[in-house]
N, C-alpha and C positions, 0 to 999 in steps of 0.2 A: 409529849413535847415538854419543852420546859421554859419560862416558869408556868407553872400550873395552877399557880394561887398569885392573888393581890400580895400577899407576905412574899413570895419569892420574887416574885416582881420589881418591889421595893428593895429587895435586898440585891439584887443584881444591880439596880441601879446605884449602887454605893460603890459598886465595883468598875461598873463601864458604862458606857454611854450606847444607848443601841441606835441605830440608824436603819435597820430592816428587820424587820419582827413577819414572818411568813406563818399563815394560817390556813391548814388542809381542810376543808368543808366534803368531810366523808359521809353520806347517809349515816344512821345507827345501825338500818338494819347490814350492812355489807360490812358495817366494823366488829357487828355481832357474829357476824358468819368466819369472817374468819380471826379472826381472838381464839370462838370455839372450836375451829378446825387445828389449832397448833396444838403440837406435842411435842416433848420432849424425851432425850436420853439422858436423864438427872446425872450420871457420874462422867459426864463429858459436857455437860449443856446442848449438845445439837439439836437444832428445831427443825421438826418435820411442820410442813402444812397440805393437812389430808386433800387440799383443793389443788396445789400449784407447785408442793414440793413435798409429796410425800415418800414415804419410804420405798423400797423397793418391795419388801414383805409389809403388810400391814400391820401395825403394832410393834413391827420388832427394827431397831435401830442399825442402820443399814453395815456399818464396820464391826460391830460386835456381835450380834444375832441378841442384844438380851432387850427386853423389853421398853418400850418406850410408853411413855405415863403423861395421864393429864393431868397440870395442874388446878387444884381448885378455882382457881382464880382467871382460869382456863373454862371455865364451866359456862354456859350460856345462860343459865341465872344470874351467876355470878362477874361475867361480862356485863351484863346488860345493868346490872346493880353498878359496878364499877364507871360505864360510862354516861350514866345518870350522876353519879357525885360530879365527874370532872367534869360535863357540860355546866353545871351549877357553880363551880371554883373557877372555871376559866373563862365565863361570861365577863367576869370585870376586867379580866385579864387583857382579855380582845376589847373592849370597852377604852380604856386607857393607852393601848398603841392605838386603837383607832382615832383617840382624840388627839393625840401627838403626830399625825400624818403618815405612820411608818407603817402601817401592817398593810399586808397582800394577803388577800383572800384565794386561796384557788380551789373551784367545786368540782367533784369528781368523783367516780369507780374504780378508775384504773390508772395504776403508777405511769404506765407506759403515756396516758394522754396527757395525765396532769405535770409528770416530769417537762416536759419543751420548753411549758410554760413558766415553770419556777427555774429553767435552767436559762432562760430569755432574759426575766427580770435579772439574778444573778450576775450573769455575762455584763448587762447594764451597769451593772455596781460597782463591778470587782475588776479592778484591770487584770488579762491574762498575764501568764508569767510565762518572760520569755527565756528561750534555753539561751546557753553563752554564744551559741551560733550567733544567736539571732540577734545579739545585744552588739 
């Protein structure tokens, strides 16, 4: 997500004024699992994920037949390294909308359960937009 640090934080706020700041509360270990289930086809970017969208051949990228690569940062050490810094840079982050009244927390596994709820709050905020019929 973004901002990710108190510095991007402050500097977003030079630019707009936020009024809804939304915050996904995913376990570590279900953000570890799949971080290291993705892979890629580097000379197209296409992302497989070995759990919910993967290839149709294992390893190999489903339009071209040539290999699809993990990246290091893809790695389950190196997952696990990575969302160790950001829970530590984004604590003050969620600190600071919390104290300005504007962050929604929502806790969850699955996109499918935790979507209704962030798409409720949303719907709340945002008038729809209506087609010219309708105007």
């Amino acid at each position: 997500g973004f901002p990710r640090t108190l510095g991007q934080a402050k500097a977003l706020d030079r630019i707009c004024e936020l009024d809804l700041v939304i915050s996904l509360n995913i376990p570590f270990e279900t953000l570890k699992d799949r971080l290291s289930a993705r892979w890629v086809h580097p000379a197209s970017g296409r992302v497989y994920n070995m759990d919910f969208n993967p290839p149709h051949v294992q390893g190999i990228d489903d339009l071209t037949g040539e290999p699809l690569v993990q990246r290091e940062d893809d790695k389950p050490e190196a997952v696990a390294a990575r969302l160790r810094k950001y829970k530590d840079a984004a604590k003050p982050v969620i600190e600071l909308y919390k104290s300005r009244g504007i962050l929604h927390s929502f806790s969850g596994t699955e996109t499918n359960k935790i979507w209704p709820y962030v798409y409720t709050l949303l719907s709340s905020k945002i008038p729809p937009i209506l087609s010219d019929e309708e105007n």
